[in-house]
MITINU-760348 format. One record per residue (C-alpha): residue in one letter; z, x, y. Coordinates in Angstrom, 1 decimal. Layout:
> type,Z,X,Y
> A,Z,X,Y
...
This chain:
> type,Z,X,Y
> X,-24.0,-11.1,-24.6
> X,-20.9,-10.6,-27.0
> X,-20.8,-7.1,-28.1
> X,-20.4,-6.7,-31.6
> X,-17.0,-5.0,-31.6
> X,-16.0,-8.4,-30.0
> X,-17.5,-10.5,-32.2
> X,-15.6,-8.6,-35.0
> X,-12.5,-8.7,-33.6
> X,-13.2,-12.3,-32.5
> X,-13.5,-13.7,-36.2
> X,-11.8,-11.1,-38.0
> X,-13.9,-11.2,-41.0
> X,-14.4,-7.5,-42.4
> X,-11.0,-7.3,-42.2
> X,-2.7,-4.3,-37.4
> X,10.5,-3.0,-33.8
> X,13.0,-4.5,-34.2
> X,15.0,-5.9,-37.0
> X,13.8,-9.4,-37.5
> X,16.3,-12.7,-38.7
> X,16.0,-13.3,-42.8
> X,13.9,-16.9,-42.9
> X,13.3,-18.5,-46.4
> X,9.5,-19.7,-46.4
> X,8.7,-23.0,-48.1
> X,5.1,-24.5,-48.3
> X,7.2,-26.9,-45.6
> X,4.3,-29.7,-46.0
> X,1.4,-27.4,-44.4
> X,-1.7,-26.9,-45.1
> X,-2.4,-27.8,-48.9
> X,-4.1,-25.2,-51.5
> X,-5.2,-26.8,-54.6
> X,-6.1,-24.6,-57.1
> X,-9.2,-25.7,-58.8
> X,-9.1,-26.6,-62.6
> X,-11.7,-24.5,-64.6
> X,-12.6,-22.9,-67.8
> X,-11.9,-19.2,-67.8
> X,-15.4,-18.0,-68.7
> X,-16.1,-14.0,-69.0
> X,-18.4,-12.6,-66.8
> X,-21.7,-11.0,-67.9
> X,-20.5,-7.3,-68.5
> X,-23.5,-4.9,-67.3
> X,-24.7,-2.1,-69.5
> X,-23.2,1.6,-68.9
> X,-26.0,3.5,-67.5
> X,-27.5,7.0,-69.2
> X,-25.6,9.7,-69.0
> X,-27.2,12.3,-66.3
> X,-26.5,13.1,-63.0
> X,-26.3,10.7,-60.1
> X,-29.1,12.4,-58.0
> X,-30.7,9.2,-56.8
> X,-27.1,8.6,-55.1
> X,-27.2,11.9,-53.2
> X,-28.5,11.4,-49.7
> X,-29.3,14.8,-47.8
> X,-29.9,14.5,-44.2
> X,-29.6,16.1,-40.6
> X,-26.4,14.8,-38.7
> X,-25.1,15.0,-35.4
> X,-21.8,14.0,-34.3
> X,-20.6,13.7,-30.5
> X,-16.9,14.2,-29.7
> X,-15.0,14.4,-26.7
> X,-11.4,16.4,-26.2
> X,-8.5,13.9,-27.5
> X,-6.6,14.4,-24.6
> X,-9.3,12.3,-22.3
> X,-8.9,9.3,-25.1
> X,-5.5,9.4,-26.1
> X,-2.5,7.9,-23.9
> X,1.0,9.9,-24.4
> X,3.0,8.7,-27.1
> X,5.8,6.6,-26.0
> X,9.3,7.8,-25.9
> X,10.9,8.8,-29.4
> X,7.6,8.4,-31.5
> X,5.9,11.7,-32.8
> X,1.9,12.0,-32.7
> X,0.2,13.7,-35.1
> X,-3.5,14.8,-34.7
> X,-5.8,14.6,-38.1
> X,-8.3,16.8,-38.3
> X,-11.6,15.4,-39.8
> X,-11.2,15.4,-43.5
> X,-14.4,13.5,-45.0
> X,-17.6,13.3,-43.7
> X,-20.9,12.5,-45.1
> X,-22.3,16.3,-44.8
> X,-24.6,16.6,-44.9
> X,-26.0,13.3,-43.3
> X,-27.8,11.4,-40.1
> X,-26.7,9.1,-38.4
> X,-24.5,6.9,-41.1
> X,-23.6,3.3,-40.0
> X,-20.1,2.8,-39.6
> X,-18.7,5.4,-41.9
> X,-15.3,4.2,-42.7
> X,-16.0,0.6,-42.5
> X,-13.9,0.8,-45.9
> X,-11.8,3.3,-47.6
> X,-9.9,3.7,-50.9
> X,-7.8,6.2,-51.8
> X,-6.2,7.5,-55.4
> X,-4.2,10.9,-56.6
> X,-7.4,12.8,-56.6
> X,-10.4,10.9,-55.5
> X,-11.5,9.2,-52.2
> X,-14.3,6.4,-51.5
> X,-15.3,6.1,-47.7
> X,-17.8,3.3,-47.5
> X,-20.8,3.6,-44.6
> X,-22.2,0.1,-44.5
> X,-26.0,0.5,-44.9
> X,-25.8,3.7,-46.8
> X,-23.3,3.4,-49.9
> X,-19.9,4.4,-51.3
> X,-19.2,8.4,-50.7
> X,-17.2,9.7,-53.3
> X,-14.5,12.4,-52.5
> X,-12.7,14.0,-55.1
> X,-9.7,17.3,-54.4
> X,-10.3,20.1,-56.3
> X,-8.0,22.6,-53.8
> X,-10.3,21.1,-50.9
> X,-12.0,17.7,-50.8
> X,-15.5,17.9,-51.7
> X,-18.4,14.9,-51.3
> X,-19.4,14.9,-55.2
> X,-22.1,11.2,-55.1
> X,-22.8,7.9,-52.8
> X,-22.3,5.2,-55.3
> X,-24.5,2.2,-54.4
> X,-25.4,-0.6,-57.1
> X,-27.2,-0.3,-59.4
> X,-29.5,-3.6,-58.6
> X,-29.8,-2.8,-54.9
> X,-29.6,0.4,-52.2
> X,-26.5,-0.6,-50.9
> X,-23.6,-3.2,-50.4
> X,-25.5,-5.4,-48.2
> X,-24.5,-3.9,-44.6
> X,-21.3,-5.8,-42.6
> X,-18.0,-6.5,-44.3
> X,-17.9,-4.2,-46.9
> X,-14.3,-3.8,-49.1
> X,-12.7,-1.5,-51.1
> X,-9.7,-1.1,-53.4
> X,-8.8,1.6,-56.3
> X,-6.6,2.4,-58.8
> X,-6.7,5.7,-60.4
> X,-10.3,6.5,-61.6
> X,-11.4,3.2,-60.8
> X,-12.9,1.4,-57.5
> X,-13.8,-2.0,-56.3
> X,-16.3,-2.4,-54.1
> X,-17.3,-5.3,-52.2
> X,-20.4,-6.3,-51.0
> X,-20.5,-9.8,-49.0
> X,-24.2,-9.3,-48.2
> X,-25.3,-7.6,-51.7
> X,-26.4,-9.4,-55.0
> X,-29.4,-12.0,-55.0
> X,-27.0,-14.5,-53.1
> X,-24.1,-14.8,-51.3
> X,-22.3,-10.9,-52.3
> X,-21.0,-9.4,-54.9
> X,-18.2,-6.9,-56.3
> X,-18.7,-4.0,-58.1
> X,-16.5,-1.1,-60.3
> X,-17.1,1.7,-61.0
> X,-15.7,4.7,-63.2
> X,-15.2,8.0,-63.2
> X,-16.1,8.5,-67.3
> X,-16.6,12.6,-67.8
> X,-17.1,14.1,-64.8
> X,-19.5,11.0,-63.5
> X,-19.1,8.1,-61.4
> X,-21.2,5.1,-63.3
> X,-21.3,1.0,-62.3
> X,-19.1,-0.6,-65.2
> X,-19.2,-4.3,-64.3
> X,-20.3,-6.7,-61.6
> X,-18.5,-9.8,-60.2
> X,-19.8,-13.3,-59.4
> X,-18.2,-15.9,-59.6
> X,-18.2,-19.4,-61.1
> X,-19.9,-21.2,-58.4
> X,-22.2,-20.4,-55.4
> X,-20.1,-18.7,-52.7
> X,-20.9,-17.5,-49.1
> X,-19.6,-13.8,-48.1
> X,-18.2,-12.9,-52.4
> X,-16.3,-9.3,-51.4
> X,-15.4,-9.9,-47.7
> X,-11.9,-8.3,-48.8
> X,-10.9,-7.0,-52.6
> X,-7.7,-6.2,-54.6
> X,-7.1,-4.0,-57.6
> X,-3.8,-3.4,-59.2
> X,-5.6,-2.1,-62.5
> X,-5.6,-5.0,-64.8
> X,-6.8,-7.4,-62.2
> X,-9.5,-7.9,-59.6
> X,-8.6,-10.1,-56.6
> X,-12.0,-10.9,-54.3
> X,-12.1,-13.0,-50.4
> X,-15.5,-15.1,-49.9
> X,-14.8,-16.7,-46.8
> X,-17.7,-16.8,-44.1
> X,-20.2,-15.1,-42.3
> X,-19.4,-14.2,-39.0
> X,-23.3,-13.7,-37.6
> X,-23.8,-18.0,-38.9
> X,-20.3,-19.7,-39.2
> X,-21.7,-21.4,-42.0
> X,-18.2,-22.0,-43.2
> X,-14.7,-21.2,-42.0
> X,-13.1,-22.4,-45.2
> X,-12.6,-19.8,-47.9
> X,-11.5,-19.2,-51.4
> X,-10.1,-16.0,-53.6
> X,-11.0,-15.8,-57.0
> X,-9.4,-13.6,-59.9
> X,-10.4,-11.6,-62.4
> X,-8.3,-10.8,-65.2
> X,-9.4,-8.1,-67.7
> X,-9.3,-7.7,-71.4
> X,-10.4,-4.2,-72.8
> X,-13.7,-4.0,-71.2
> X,-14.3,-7.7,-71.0
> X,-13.5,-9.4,-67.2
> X,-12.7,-13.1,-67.0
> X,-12.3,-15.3,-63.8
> X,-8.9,-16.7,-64.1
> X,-9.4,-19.0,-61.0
> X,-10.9,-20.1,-58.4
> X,-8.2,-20.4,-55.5
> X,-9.3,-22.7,-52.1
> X,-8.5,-25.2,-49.7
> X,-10.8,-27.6,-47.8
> X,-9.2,-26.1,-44.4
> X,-11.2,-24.1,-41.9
> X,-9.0,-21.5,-41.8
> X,-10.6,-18.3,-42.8
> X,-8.6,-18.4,-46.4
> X,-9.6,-15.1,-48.4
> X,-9.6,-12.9,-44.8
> X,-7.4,-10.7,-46.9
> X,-6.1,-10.2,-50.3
> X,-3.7,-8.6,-51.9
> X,-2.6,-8.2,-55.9
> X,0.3,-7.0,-57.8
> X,0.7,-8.3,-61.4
> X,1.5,-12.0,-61.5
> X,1.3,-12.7,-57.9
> X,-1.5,-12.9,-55.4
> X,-1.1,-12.8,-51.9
> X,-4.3,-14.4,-49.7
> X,-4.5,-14.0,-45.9
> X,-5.5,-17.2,-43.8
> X,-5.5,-16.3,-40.0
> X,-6.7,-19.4,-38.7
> X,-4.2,-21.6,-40.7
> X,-2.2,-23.9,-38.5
> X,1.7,-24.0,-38.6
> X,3.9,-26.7,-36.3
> X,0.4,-27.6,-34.3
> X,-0.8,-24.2,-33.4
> X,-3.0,-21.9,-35.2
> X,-0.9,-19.2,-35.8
> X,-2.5,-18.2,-39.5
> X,-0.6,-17.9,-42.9
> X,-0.5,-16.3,-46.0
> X,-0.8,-18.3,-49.3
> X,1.7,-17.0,-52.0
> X,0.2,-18.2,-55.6
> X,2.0,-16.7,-58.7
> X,1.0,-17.3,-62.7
> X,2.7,-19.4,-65.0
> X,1.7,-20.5,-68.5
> X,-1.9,-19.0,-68.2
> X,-2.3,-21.2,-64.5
> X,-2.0,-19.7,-61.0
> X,-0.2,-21.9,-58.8
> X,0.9,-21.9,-55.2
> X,4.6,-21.4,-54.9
> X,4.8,-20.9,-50.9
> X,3.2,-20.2,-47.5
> X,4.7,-17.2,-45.4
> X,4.4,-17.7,-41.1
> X,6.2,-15.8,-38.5
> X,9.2,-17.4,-37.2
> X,8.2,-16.2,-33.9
> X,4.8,-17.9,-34.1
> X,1.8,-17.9,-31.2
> X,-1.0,-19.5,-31.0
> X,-4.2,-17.3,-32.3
> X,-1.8,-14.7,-33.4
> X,-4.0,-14.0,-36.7
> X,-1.0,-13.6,-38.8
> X,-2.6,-13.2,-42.5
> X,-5.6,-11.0,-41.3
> X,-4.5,-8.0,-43.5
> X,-1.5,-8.0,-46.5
> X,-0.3,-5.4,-48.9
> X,1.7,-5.9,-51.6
> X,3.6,-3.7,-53.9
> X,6.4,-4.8,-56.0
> X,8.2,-7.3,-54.2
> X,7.6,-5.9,-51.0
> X,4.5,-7.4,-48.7
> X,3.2,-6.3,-45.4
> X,1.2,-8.8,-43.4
> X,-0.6,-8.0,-40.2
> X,-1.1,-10.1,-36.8
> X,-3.3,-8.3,-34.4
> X,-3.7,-11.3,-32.3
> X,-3.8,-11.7,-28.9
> X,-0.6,-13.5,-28.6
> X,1.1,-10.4,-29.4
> X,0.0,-8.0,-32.2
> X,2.5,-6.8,-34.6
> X,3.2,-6.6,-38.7
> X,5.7,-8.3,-40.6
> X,7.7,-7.3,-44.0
> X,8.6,-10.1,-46.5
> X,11.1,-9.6,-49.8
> X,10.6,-11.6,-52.7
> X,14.3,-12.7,-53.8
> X,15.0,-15.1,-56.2
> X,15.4,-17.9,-53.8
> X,12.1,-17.5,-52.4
> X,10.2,-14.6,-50.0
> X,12.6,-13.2,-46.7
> X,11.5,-12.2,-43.6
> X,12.9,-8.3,-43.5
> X,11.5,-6.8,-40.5
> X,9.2,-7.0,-37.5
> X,6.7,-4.3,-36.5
> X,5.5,-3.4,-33.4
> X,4.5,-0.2,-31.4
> X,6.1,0.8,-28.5
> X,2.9,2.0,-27.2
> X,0.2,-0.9,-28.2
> X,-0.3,-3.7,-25.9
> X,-1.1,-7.0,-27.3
> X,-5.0,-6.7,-27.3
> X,-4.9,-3.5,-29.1
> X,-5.8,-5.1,-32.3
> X,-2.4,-3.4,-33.8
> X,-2.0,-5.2,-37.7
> X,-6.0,-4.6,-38.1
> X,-5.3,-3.2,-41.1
> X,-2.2,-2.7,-43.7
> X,-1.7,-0.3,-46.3
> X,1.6,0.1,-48.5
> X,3.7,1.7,-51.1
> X,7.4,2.4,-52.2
> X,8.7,2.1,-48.6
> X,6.1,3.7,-46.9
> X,4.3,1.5,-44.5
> X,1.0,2.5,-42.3
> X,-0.9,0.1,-39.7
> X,-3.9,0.0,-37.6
> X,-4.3,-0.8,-34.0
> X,-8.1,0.3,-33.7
> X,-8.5,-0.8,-29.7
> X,-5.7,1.2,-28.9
> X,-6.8,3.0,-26.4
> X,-10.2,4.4,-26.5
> X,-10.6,5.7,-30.2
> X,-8.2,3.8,-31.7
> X,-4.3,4.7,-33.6
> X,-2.5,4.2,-36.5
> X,1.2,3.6,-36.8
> X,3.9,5.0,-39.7
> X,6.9,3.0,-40.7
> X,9.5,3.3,-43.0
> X,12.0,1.0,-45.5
> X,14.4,4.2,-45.1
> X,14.3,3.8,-41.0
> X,14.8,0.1,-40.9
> X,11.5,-0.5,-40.0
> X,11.5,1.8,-37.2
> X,7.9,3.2,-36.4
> X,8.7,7.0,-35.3
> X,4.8,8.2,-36.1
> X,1.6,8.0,-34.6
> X,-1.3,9.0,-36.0
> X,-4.1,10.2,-33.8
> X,-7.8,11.5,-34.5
> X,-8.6,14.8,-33.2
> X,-11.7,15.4,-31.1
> X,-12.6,11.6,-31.9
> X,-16.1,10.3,-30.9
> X,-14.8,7.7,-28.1
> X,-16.8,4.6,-29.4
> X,-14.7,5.3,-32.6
> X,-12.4,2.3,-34.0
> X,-10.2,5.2,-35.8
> X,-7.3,2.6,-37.9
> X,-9.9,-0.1,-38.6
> X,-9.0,0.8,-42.5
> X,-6.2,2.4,-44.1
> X,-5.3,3.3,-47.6
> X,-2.1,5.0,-49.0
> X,-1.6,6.7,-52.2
> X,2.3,8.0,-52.5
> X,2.4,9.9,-49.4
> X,-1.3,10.6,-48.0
> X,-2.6,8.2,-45.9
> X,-6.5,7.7,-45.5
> X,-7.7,6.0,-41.7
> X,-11.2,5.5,-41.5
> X,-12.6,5.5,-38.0
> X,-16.3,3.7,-38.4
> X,-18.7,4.4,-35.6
> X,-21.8,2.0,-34.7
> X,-24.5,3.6,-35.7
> X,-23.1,7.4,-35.1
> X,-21.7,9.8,-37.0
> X,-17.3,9.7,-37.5
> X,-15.4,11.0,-40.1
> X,-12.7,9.7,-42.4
> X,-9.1,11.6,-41.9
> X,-6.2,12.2,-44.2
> X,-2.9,12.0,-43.2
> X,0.6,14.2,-45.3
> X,3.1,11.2,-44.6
């Protein structure tokens, strides 16, 4: 019988060194993206809720939590790389057992979401210490719909997706912090029926990137799309519907920063083998068009290159936690085109260790997850300033051992929130001073 932590890593659907040669990437005849023609149509907007307090949000319940001593799960940090052991920082106190807390986390200056997949959203917020202040969950349903849950945020904003909520196929959600409360301002759906709608989400603020590839418990498709979401005061419009008829996971992971939109493919095939890619589409005249696919030079066969990205600026991190040897790699946008900068790897990872999971980053500051790393899982730190040289691992401290501590990350300037979801048990979410 497959166990389920297989099966996820197996399809990858939720959800991580040396200098590396500069390589110009060209679409170079692979696989092709069309990018539907539609109608930008707004969305139904939903209507605020009353004001009041979120008690129906508020779960109170009896937990346990089992942890064993780090130094029985964690192997010693290789040569020259640092280790630094988080102590719990959110947990949903007080709770049950809470499925896979940390499935998905989002992070802003002074507010944290750590997602528990058949519970809700718990919402964070500093205030000297961090404090549990509600469980968001929609306002149509008592949850996100269980696996695969997303999350992205941008000040007192957040994105949640839900691949198994809404009446069909997912939904997204936002939600805003408006006076002290945390209320549902809008839902997504898209323009057409979809399978998984909120397998993986973006937010830069003024637009809403959401994955709907498949469902990893039916295979009903391994073709994907992305749609986006541009907003206009309160009003949210899908600007388009981006696809390809390939079965190569498109929408695993997306990423979002102003005109351009990166979307993670980890099955795509480049030169024969099905190394995976990430599509590059950027607007022009009111149309989003594909201007390039990114691929390793190095490439291997099932090396799930595209299965997480991050973009700021002109910077973007991709991840590869295949098999074939997991790493990360950094891209530039110049004006010829998007360069290969850098290579990441960890010393201390081996190639099954599922390093590239996960991808967070921001002004220089790069952090990656290699959740089978050992037996609790790691995250790695890596800097523009170092030449890409990873001199940091993060560590959980007395860490339940079925943990998967790096499957998410989120940065905000210089914290770093890992989640580390547990199957059916109690884990908590940790925060990280980069």
């Amino acid at each position: 019988m497959v166990s389920r932590r297989a099966l996820i890593r197996a399809f990858g659907v939720s959800v991580p060194a040396g200098l590396a040669g500069c390589n110009i990437f060209t679409n170079g005849g692979r696989d092709e993206v069309a990018t539907p023609t539609r109608t930008a149509t707004p969305t139904a907007t939903l209507p605020p809720p009353t004001d009041g307090e979120l008690s129906p949000s508020t779960r109170s319940e009896t937990r346990t939590e089992t942890t064993t001593d780090i130094s029985s799960l964690t192997e010693p940090a290789a040569a020259g790389v640092t280790e630094e052991a988080g102590t719990p920082a959110l947990t949903p106190a007080p709770s049950g057992t809470v499925d896979d807390f940390g499935r998905a986390v989002a992070l802003s200056a002074d507010a944290a979401v750590v997602l528990a997949e058949s519970d809700g959203a718990y919402v964070f917020e500093a205030d000297g210490d961090w404090r549990l202040i509600t469980v968001l969950t929609p306002d149509d349903q008592e949850n996100f719909g269980g696996y695969g849950t997303s999350a992205a945020m941008v000040g007192e904003e957040v994105v949640l997706g839900g691949p198994g909520a809404g009446s069909e196929g997912g939904a997204v959600y936002l939600f805003a912090r408006d006076d002290g409360q945390w209320r549902q301002r809008h839902q997504f759906v898209p323009n057409e029926d979809r399978y998984d709608f909120g397998r993986s989400v973006a937010f830069d603020g003024q637009r809403v990137v959401v994955g709907d590839n498949n469902n990893p418990t039916t295979m009903e498709s391994w073709s994907g799309s992305a749609y986006v979401f541009g907003r206009d005061g309160t009003n949210w419009t899908q600007e388009a519907a981006l696809g390809s008829d390939a079965e190569n996971l498109f929408g695993t992971a997306v990423a979002v920063a102003g005109d351009t939109v990166l979307v993670g493919a980890p099955y795509a095939e480049s030169d024969g083998q099905e190394t995976g890619a990430v599509f590059v589409y950027e607007q022009a005249d009111g149309e989003w068009l594909q201007q390039m696919m990114l691929t390793p030079d190095d490439p291997v066969d099932d090396g799930l290159f595209g299965q997480a990205v991050a973009l700021d600026g002109d910077t973007a991190v991709v991840g590869a936690p295949g098999d074939g040897g997991s790493s990360a790699y950094v891209f530039e946008q110049t004006e010829t085109g998007w360069t290969r900068r850098a290579r990441l790897t960890a010393t201390d990872a081996d190639s099954g260790d599922d390093f590239g999971r996960s991808v967070a980053y921001t002004d220089g500051l790069a952090v990656l997850g290699a959740p089978d790393t050992g037996e609790s899982g790691h995250a790695y730190v890596f800097r523009a300033a170092d030449d890409w040289t990873g001199t940091r691992r993060l560590v959980p401290k007395n860490p339940n051992q079925d943990a998967e501590f790096g499957f998410v990350v989120a940065l905000h300037d210089t914290t770093a929130l890992v989640g580390s979801p547990v199957f059916r048990a109690a884990s908590p979410a940790y925060l990280f001073d980069l």
